[in-house]
ZAVEXTOR-661332 format. One record per residue (C-alpha): y, x, z; residue number from 1. Coordinates in Angstrom, 2 decimals, always signed. Example, Ala and Ser with C-alpha at 12.3 -4.5 7.8 and 13.67 -1.06 7.14 Angstrom:
% ZAVEXTOR-661332
-4.50	+12.30	+7.80	1
-1.06	+13.67	+7.14	2
% end
This chain:
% ZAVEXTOR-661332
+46.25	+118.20	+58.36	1
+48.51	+119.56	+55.76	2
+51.50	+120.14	+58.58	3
+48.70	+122.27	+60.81	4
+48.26	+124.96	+57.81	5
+50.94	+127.07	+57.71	6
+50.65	+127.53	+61.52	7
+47.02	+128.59	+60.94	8
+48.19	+130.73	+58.25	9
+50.64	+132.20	+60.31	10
+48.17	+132.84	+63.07	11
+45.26	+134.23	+61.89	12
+47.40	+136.61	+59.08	13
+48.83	+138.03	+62.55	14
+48.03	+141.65	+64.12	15
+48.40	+139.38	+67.44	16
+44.71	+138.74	+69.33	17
+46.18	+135.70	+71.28	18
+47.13	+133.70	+68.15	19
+43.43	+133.14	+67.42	20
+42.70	+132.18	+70.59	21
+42.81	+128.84	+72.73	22
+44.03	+130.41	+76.15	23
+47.87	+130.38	+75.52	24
+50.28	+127.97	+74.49	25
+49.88	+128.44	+70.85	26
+47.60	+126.10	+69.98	27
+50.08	+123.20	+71.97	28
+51.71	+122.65	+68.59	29
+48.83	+121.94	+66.42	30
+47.13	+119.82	+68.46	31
+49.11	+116.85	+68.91	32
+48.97	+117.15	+64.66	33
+45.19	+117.65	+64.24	34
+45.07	+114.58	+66.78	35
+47.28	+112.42	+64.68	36
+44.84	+113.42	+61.29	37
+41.76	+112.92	+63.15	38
+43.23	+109.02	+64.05	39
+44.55	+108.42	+60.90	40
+41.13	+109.57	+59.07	41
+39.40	+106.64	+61.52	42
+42.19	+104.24	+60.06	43
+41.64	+105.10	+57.07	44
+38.13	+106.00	+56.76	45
+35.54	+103.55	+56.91	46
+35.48	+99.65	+56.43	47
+32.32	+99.30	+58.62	48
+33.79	+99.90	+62.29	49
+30.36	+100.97	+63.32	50
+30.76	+104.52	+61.15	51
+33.78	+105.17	+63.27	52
+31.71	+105.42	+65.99	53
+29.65	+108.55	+64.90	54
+32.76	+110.93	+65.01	55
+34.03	+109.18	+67.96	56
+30.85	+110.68	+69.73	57
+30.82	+113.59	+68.41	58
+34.48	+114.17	+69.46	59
+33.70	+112.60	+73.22	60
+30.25	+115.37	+73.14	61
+32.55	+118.45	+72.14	62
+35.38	+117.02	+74.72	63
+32.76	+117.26	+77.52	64
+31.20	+120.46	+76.65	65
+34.24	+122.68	+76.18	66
+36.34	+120.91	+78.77	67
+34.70	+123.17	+81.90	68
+36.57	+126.14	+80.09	69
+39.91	+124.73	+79.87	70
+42.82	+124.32	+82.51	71
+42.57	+120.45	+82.05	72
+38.93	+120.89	+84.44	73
+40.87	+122.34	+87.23	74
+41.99	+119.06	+87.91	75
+38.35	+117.68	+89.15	76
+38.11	+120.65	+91.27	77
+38.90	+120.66	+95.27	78
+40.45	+124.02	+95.41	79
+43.67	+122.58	+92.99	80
+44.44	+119.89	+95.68	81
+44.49	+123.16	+98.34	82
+47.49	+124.71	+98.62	83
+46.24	+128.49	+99.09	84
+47.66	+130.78	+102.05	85
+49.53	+132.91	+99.50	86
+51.14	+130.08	+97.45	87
+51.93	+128.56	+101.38	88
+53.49	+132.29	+102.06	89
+55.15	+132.78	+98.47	90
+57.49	+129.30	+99.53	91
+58.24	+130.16	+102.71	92
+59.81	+133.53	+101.45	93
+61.40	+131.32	+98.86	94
+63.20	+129.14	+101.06	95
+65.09	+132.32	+102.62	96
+66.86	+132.50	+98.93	97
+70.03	+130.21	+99.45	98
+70.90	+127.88	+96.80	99
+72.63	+128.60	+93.75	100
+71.84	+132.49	+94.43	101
+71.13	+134.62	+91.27	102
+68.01	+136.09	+91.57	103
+65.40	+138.39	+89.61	104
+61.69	+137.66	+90.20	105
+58.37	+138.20	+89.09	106
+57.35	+136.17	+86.34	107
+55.72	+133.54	+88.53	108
+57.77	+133.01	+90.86	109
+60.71	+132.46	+87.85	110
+59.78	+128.43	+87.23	111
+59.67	+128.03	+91.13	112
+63.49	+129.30	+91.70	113
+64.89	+127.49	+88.43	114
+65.95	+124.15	+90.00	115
+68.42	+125.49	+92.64	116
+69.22	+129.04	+91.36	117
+70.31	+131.10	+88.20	118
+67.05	+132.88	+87.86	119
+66.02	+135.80	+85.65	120
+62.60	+137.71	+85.07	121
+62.43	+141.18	+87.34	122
+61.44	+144.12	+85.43	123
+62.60	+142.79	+81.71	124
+65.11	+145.44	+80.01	125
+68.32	+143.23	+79.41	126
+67.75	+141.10	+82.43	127
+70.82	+140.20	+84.40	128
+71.79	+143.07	+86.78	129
+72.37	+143.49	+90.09	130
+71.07	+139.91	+91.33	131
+71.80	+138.80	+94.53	132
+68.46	+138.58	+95.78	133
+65.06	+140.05	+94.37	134
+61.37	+138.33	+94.51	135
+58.40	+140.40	+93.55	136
+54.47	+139.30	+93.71	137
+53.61	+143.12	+94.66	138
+49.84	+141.76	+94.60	139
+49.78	+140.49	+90.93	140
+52.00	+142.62	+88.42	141
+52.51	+140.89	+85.44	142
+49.97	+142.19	+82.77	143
+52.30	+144.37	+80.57	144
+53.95	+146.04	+83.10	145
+51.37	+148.68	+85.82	146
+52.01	+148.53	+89.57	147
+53.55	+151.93	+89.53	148
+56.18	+151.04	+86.85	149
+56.69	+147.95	+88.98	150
+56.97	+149.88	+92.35	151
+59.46	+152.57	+90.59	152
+61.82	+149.49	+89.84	153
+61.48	+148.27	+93.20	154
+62.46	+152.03	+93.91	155
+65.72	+151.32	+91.54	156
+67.07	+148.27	+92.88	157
+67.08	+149.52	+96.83	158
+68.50	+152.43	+95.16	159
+71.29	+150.10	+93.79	160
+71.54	+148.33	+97.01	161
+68.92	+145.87	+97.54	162
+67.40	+146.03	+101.63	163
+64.10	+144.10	+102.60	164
+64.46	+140.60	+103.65	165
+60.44	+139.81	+104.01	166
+57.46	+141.56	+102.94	167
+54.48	+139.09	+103.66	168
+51.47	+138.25	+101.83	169
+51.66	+140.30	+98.86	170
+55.47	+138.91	+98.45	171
+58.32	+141.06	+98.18	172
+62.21	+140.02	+98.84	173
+64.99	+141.58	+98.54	174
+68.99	+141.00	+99.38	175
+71.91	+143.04	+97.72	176
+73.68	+144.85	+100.05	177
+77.53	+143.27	+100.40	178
% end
């Protein structure tokens, strides 16, 4: 438990909301450690196996109650084996992007285009510039950025020379103009 402090330190000393929270990937590197105390305090803890299994439940009770609020329960729901219309649009737009393109998209779209092309995130200062093609989810900004600041970049790059490949489904691409 030792290793997990200074990462709790670190966390709640911070002006930062989302550190002290269990939403975002923060918490990914402590847990693997608080795992690895909690099994080595069973090895180490009682003689009688039957003690063991008192925090054993107790773990398996909290694990039950606080999974339904954790993205782990999605996976016993129907609706994550159902590929929605949008996600079914979003790829089909996708596949219009030839490989090994550069492209600037929106922040989810980013890990979809990563395999086949040199991808960067539309909208962040320092970004590359002037991609070859553009993707935007015009439906879902990303939170720190409104849908008018989003729609005046959109504004910038067909200033620069980026015309409308599709617009369908809330999804938004863009070619450069050669």
């Amino acid at each position: 438990m030792w290793a997990a402090v200074p990462t709790l330190l670190w966390r709640f000393a911070s002006a930062n909301p989302l550190y002290w929270t269990t939403g975002f990937q923060y918490s990914a590197i402590l847990m693997p450690i608080v795992f690895a105390a909690f099994v080595d305090s069973l090895v180490r803890g009682p003689v009688d196996r039957r003690m063991a299994r008192h925090p054993l439940t107790v773990m398996a009770a909290v694990t039950v109650l606080l999974l339904p609020q954790f993205p782990l329960f999605q996976l016993a729901q129907p609706r994550t084996w159902h590929t929605p219309p949008t996600v079914a649009t979003a790829r089909a737009i996708m596949r219009l992007i030839p490989d090994g393109a550069t492209v600037a998209a929106s922040n989810g779209i980013v890990p979809q285009l990563t395999d086949r092309c040199t991808v960067s995130e539309f909208g962040v200062p320092g970004s590359r510039p002037d991609p070859q093609w553009i993707m935007i989810d015009t439906a879902a900004p990303p939170g720190w950025i409104s849908p008018s600041e989003q729609a005046d970049q959109i504004d910038q790059a067909r200033a620069h020379g980026h015309l409308t490949a599709a617009d369908a489904g809330g999804y938004l691409l863009l070619r450069h103009q050669t």
